[in-house]
C-alpha positions in Angstrom: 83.3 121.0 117.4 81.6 117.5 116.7 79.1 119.4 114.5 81.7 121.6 112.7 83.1 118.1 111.6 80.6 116.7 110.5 79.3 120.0 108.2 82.6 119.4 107.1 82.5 116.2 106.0 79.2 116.0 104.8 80.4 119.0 102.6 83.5 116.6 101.2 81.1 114.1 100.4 78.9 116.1 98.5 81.7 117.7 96.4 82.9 114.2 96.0 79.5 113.2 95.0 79.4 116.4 92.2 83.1 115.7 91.3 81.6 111.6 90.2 79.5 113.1 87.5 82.6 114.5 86.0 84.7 111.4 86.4 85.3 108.8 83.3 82.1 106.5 83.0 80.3 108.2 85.4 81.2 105.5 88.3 81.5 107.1 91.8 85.4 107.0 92.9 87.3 106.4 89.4 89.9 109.0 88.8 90.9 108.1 85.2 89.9 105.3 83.0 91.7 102.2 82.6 94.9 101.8 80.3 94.7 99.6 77.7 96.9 97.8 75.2 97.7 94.9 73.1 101.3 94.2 73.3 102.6 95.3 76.8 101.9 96.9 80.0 103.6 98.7 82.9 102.1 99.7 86.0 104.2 101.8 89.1 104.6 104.3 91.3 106.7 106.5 89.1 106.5 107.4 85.6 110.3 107.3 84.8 110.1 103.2 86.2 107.0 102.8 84.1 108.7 104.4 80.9 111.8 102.2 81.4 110.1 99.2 81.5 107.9 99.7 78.6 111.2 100.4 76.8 112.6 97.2 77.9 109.6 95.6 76.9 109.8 97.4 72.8 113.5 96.0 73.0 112.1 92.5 72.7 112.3 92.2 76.8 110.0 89.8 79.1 107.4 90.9 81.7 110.7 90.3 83.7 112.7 92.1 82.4 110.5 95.1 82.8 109.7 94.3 86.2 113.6 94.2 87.2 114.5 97.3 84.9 111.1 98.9 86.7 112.3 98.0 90.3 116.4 98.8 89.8 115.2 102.4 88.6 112.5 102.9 91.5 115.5 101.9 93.9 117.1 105.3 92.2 114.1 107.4 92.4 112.0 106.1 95.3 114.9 105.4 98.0 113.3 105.5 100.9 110.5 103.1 100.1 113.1 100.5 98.0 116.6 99.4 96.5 119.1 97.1 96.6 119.3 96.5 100.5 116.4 95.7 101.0 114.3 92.2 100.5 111.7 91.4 97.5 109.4 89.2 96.4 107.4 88.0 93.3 104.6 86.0 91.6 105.6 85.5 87.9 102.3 84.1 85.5 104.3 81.9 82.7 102.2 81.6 80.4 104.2 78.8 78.5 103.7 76.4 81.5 100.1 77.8 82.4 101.3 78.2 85.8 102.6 80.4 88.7 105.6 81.1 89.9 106.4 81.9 93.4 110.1 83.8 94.6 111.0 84.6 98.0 113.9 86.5 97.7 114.3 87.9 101.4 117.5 87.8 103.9 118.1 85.8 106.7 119.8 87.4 110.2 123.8 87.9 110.7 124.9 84.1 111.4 127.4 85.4 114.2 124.8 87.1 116.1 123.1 85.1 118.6 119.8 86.0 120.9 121.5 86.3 123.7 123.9 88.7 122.5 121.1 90.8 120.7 119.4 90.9 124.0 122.3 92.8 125.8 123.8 94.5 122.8 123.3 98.0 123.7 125.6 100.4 124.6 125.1 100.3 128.5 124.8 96.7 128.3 121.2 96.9 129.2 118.8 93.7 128.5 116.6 95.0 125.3 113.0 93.9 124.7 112.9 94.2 121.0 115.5 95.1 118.3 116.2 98.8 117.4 114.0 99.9 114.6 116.9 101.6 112.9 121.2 101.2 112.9 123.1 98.3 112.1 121.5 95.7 114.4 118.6 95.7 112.7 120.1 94.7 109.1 119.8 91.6 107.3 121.2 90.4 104.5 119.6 92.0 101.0 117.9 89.5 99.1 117.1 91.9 96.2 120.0 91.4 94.0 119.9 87.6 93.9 116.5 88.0 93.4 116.9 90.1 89.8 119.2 87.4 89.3 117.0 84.0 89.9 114.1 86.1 88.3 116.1 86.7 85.2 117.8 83.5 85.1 114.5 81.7 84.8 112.6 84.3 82.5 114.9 87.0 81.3 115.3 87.9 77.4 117.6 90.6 77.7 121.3 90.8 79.3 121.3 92.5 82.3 123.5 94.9 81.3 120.2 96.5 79.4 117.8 95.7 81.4 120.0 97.6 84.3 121.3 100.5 82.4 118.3 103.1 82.5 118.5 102.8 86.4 122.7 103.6 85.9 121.9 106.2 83.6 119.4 108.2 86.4 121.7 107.6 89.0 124.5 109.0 86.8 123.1 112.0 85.4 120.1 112.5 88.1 116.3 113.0 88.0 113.9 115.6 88.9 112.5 114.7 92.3 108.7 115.0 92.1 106.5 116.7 95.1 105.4 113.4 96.2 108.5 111.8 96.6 110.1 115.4 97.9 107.9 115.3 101.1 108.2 111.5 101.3 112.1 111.7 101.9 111.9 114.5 103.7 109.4 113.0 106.7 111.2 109.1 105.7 115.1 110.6 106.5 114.2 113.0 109.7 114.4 109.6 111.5 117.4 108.4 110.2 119.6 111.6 110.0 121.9 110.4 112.8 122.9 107.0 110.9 126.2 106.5 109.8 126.5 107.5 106.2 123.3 108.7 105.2 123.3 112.4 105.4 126.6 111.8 103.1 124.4 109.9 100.5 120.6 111.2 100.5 121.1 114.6 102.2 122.7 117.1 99.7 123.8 120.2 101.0 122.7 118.9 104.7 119.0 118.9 103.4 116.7 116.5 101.7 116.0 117.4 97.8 112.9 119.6 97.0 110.5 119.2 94.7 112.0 119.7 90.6 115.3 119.5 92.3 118.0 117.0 89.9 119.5 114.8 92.7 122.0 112.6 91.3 123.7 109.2 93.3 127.0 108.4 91.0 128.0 106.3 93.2 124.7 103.7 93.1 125.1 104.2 89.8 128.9 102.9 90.2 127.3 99.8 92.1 124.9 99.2 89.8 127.5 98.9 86.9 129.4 96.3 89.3 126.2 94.3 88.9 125.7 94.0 85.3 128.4 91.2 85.3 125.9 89.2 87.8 125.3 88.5 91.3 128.9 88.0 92.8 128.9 92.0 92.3 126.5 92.6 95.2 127.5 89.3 97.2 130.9 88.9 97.0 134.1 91.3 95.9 134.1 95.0 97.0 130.6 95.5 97.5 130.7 92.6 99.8 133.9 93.9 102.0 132.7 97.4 101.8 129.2 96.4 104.0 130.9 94.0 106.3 133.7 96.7 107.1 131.3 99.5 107.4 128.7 97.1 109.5 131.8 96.0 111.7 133.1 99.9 112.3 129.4 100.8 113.9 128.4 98.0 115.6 126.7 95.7 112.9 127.3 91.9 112.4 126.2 91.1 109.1 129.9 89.7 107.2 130.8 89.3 103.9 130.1 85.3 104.5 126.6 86.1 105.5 126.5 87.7 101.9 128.1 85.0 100.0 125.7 82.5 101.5 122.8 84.1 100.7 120.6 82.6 98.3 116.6 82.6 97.1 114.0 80.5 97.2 111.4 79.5 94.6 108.4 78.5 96.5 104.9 77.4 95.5 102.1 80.1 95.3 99.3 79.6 97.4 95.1 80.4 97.2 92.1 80.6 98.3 88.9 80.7 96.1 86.8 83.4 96.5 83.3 83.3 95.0 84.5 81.7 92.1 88.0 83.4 91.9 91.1 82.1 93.3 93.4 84.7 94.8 96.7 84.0 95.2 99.7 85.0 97.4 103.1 83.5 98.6 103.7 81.5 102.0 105.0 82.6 105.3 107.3 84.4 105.9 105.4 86.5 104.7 102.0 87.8 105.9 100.1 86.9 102.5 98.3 84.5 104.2 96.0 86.3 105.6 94.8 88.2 103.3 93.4 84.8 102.5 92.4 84.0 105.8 89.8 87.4 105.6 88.8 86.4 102.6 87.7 82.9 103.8 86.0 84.2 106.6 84.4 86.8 104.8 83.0 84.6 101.8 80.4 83.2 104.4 78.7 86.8 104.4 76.1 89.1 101.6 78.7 91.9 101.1 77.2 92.3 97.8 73.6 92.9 99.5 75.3 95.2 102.1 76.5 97.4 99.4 80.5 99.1 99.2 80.4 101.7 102.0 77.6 100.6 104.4 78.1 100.0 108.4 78.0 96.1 107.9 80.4 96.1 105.0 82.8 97.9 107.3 82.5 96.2 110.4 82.5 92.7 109.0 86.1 93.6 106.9 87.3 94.6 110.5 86.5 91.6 112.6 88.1 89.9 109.9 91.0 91.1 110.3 91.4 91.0 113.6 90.9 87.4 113.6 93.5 86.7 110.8 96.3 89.1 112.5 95.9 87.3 115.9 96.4 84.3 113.8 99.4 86.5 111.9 101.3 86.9 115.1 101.2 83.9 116.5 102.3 81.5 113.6 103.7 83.8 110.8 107.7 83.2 110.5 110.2 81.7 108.9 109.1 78.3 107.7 112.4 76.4 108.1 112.9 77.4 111.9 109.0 76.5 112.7 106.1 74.3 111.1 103.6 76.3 110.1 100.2 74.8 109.4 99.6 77.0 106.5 96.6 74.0 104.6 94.5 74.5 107.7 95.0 78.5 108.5 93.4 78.7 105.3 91.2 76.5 104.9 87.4 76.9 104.6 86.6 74.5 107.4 89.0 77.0 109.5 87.3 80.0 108.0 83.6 79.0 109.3 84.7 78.4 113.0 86.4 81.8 113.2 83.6 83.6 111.3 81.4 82.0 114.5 83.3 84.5 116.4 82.3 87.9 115.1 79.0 89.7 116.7 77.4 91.2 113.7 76.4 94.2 116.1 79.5 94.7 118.4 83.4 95.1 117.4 85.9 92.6 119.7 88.1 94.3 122.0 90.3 91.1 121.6 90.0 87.9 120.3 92.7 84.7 120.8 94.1 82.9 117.8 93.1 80.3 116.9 93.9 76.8 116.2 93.9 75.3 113.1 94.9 72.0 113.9 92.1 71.2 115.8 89.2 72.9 114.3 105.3 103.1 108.5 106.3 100.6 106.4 107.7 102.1 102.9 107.4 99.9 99.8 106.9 99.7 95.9 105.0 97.3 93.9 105.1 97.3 90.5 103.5 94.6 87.9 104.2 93.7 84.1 103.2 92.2 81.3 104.5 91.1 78.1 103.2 90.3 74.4 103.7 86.5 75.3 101.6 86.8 78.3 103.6 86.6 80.7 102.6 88.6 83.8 104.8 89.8 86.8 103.4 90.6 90.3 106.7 92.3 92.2 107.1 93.8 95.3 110.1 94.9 96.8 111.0 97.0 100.2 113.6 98.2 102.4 110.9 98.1 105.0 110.7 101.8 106.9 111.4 104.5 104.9 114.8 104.3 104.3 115.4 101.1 106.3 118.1 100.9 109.1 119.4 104.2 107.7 122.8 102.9 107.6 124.6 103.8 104.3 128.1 102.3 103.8 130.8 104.0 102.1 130.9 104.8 98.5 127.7 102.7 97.6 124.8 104.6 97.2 122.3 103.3 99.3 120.5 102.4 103.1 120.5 98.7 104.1 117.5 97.4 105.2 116.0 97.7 108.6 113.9 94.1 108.4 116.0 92.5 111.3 113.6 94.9 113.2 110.6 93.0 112.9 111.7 89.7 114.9 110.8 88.5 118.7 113.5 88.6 121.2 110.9 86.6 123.5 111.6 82.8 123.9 109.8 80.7 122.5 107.6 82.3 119.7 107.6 80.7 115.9 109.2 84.5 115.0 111.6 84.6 117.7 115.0 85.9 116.7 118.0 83.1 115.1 121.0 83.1 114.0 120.4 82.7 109.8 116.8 83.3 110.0 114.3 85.1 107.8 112.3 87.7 109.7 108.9 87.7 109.2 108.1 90.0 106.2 105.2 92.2 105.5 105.5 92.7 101.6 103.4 90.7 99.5 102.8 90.4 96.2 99.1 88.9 94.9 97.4 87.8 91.4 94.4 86.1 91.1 93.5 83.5 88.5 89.8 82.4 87.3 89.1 78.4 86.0 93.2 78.3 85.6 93.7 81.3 83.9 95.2 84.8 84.8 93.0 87.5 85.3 94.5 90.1 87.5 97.8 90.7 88.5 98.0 93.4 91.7 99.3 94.4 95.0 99.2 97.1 97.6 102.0 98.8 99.7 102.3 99.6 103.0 102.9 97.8 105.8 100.0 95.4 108.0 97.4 97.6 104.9 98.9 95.4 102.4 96.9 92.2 103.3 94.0 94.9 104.4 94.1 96.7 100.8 94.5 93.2 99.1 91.3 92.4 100.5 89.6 95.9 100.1 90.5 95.3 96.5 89.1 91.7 95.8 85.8 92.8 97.6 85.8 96.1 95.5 85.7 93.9 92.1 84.1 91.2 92.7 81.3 92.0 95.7 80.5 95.5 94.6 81.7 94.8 90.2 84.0 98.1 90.6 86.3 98.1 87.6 90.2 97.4 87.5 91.0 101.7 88.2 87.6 102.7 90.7 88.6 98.8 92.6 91.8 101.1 93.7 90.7 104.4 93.7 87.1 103.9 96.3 88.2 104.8 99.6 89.9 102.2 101.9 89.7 101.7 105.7 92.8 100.1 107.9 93.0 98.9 111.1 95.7 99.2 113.8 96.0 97.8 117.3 96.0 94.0 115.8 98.8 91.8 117.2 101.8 92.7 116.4 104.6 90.2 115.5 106.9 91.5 117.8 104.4 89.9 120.4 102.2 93.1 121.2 98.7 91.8 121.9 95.1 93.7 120.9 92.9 94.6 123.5 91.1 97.5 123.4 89.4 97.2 120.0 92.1 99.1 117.9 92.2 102.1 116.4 90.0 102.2 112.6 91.3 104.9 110.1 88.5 105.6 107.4 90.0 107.7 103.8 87.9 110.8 103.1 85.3 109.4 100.8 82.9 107.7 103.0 79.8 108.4 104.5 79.2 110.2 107.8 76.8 107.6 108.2 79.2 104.6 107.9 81.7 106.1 110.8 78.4 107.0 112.8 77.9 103.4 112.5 80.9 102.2 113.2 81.0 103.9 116.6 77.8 103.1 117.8 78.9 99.4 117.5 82.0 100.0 119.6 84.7 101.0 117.2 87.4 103.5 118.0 86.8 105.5 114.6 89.1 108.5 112.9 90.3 110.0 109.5 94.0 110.5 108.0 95.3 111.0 105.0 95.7 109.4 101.6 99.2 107.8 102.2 98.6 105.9 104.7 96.3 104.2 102.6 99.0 102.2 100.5 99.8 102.4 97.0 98.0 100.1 94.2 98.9 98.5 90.6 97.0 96.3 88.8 97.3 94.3 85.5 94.1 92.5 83.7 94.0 90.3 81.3 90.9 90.5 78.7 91.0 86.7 77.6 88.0 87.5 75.1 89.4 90.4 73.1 93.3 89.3 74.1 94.2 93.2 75.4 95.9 93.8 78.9 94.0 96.6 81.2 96.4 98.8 83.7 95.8 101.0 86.6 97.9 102.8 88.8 97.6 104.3 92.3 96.0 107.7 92.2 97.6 108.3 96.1 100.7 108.2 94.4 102.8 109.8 91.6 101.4 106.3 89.7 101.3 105.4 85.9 99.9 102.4 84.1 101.2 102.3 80.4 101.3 100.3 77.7 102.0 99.9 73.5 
């Protein structure tokens, strides 16, 4: 059997290795050549979000504009992965200040629900460990809306009512559901079939929508039309009652006041400089950070001598990132319930005693995290750009595929499920409160070089997105891949790591390699003590990127090739 597998994938790598002489430019993983342009740029994970934006952008629009008109209509197109109940956040390049721009635009927890109730809120009255990954308990309030609204209040051209109405006019008249998106809701909604209102909303006919089918969701498209006169449409009024109501009927506790009271938060961006570039990404809650934190710890090694795909390439990325996401689940949270000592987790000092800790021969069954002081989640990103140069870095989740599930009356869409990801144990910095963020995986990143911008980018999915972010940075700038091959090359992930919900590593984890490597490289891997298997594209994550060619002023784009992906520009 072992040989069979191997004949097998030696035979992939060679038709790979055939299939690179064919490919643009002759480089080894590209799938398509870059998109270029002078005046604008649109990069997602469906074509209809990419067209809209670049139509905002021909309308005189900004980079945010498209970016909002981009994410309203993937919330139409794309439910499972995103929409309006769920969280997002944003990195915005303006160039008329030279500077970056940080949003957090994510929800905090129901303010009338305490720990100890969550802890014995079942319907036995059982003590629970953890929240349920799905229903009304694990909603929080959806900072998406507000976000639009703070995005478009500081850089928008257009009135919303424009910049919303190609998402009202899909959700009005429908769309042809593509075979990537088909299967996607299909696998995302066979765990959420039993929540109240869904079936009603995103099963038609008792069935999820096949591929080339129209599906059509007037009454999103309703909601969205309540939001064109601004925020108070999602926050306050009907839409408002209509979630606390539902929420209330099935067990939930998020309220109308939650709702009201929500509001965003512009935060500075943070970075690390890698080899000359400094990569940037936004503060906890998130998980940003350690992306940084692997990169730090992995500037101290020849990657560039070790070459993209060898055994030492591979197993030095993993030890990595075990180290940061020990780190990741002990102090990641919400900074206003904990003090976070984000300066030192990613600092270079920090970096060089962790980096001590990895055995260049042997992968760590464990390792503790450290201290600083003293020494299936579903998601779109999208980026933008606009004649001005403004660039947008946007990210934007309901967090599993199709969040809690839940799907109040007459609205059109799931709430998100994010409330999920918090501690119930006492004690930790992510440990459930009343009004707190959860600690969030999405993460959007852009790097800059000697104070300029130079790429704007991200990768979906889940604990990959600070492992693709990585991947990504090492791809151009250790082994010069360009902006398209940087996201097409194979990626490897990691799983076991800590978890936030207080889960500990230790047995090594589980290392997933995408078809396209070596059978020498997982050889490798295993004979220095990693758990090693294959799986498929999409649980890879999903990449966009935006570069800007300072010398001959033109934008580069590239899209995901895992995905149903298209950079475009004018």
């Amino acid at each position: 059997m072992q040989a069979r597998c191997l004949a097998t994938l030696s035979l992939i790598l060679v038709a790979s290795m055939v299939l690179a002489g064919n490919r643009p430019v002759g480089r080894s993983f590209v799938t398509r050549s870059e998109v270029l342009a002078r005046h604008g740029m649109a990069c997602t994970s469906q074509p209809l979000a990419t067209q809209a934006a670049l139509d905002i952008l021909k309308a005189g629009g900004s980079a945010v504009d498209a970016a909002i008109a981009a994410n309203a209509l993937l919330g139409v197109v794309e439910p499972m992965s995103c929409g309006i109940g769920g969280d997002l956040f944003a990195i915005v390049w303006d160039a008329a200040s030279g500077r970056l721009h940080g949003l957090n635009a994510s929800g905090r927890s129901p303010r009338s629900l305490t720990l100890a109730m969550l802890r014995t809120n079942m319907a036995d009255g059982k003590p629970i460990e953890k929240i349920p990954e799905r229903g009304p308990l694990s909603v929080s309030v959806p900072g998406c809306v507000d976000g639009w609204f703070e995005l478009h209040r500081k850089f928008g051209r257009l009135p919303m009512r424009e910049v919303l109405a190609p998402a009202i006019r899909y959700a009005r008249e429908g769309f042809p559901v593509s075979e990537v998106i088909a299967n996607d809701w299909a696998s995302s909604a066979a765990h959420v079939t039993n929540q109240p209102g869904f079936g009603a909303v995103y099963l038609p006919g008792g069935r999820a929508p096949l591929k080339g089918e129209v599906f059509r969701n007037p009454a999103l498209a309703a909601t969205l039309e309540r939001l064109t006169a601004g925020r108070a449409g999602f926050y306050e009024g009907d839409t408002a009652r209509i979630i606390e109501s539902f929420l209330k009927t099935h067990g939930g506790f998020l309220t109308s006041g939650d709702l009201a009271a929500h509001r965003s938060e512009w935060v500075e961006p943070v970075s690390a400089n890698y080899r000359g570039y400094d990569v940037w990404e936004l503060p906890p809650n998130t998980q940003g950070i350690a992306a940084l934190q692997m990169l730090n710890i992995l500037e101290g090694f020849d990657l560039k001598r070790y070459g993209f795909g060898s055994v030492e390439h591979a197993h030095l990325f993993l030890e990595a990132k075990k180290l940061a996401f020990e780190d990741r689940a002990r102090y990641y949270a919400d900074p206003a319930f904990a003090k976070i000592p984000i300066r030192e987790l990613i600092s270079k000092r920090y970096a060089a005693e962790r980096r001590k800790l990895i055995d260049p021969d042997r992968a760590a069954k464990s390792f503790d995290f450290g201290d600083p002081l003293l020494n299936h989640g579903d998601t779109v990103y999208l980026t933008t750009a606009d004649g001005q140069g403004n660039m947008v870095s946007l990210i934007q989740s309901v967090y599993l595929g199709f969040g809690s599930g839940v799907c109040p009356d007459g609205l059109g869409f799931a709430l998100q499920n994010r409330g999920a990801l918090f501690n119930l144990k006492d004690g930790t910095f992510n440990t459930y409160a009343p009004g707190k963020r959860p600690f969030q995986t999405i993460i959007p990143a852009f790097i800059t070089k000697d104070g300029r911008p130079w790429i704007s980018f991200g990768v979906m999915g889940g604990q990959m997105q600070p492992q693709g972010h990585v991947q990504i940075v090492m791809n151009l700038i250790d082994f010069g891949m360009g902006l398209q091959e940087a996201g097409d090359a194979p990626r490897i992930q990691h799983n076991g790591s800590s978890e936030v919900t207080g889960t500990r590593m230790n047995d090594g984890g589980q290392v997933s390699l995408e078809f396209g490597f070596a059978p020498e490289m997982e050889r490798g891997l295993v004979k220095r003590g990693h758990k090693v298997g294959r799986e498929r594209a999409a649980t890879f994550g999903g990449y966009q990127a935006i570069l800007w060619d300072a010398t001959n002023k033109v934008y580069w784009g590239a899209s995901e090739s895992r995905k149903d992906g298209q950079a475009a520009g004018y």
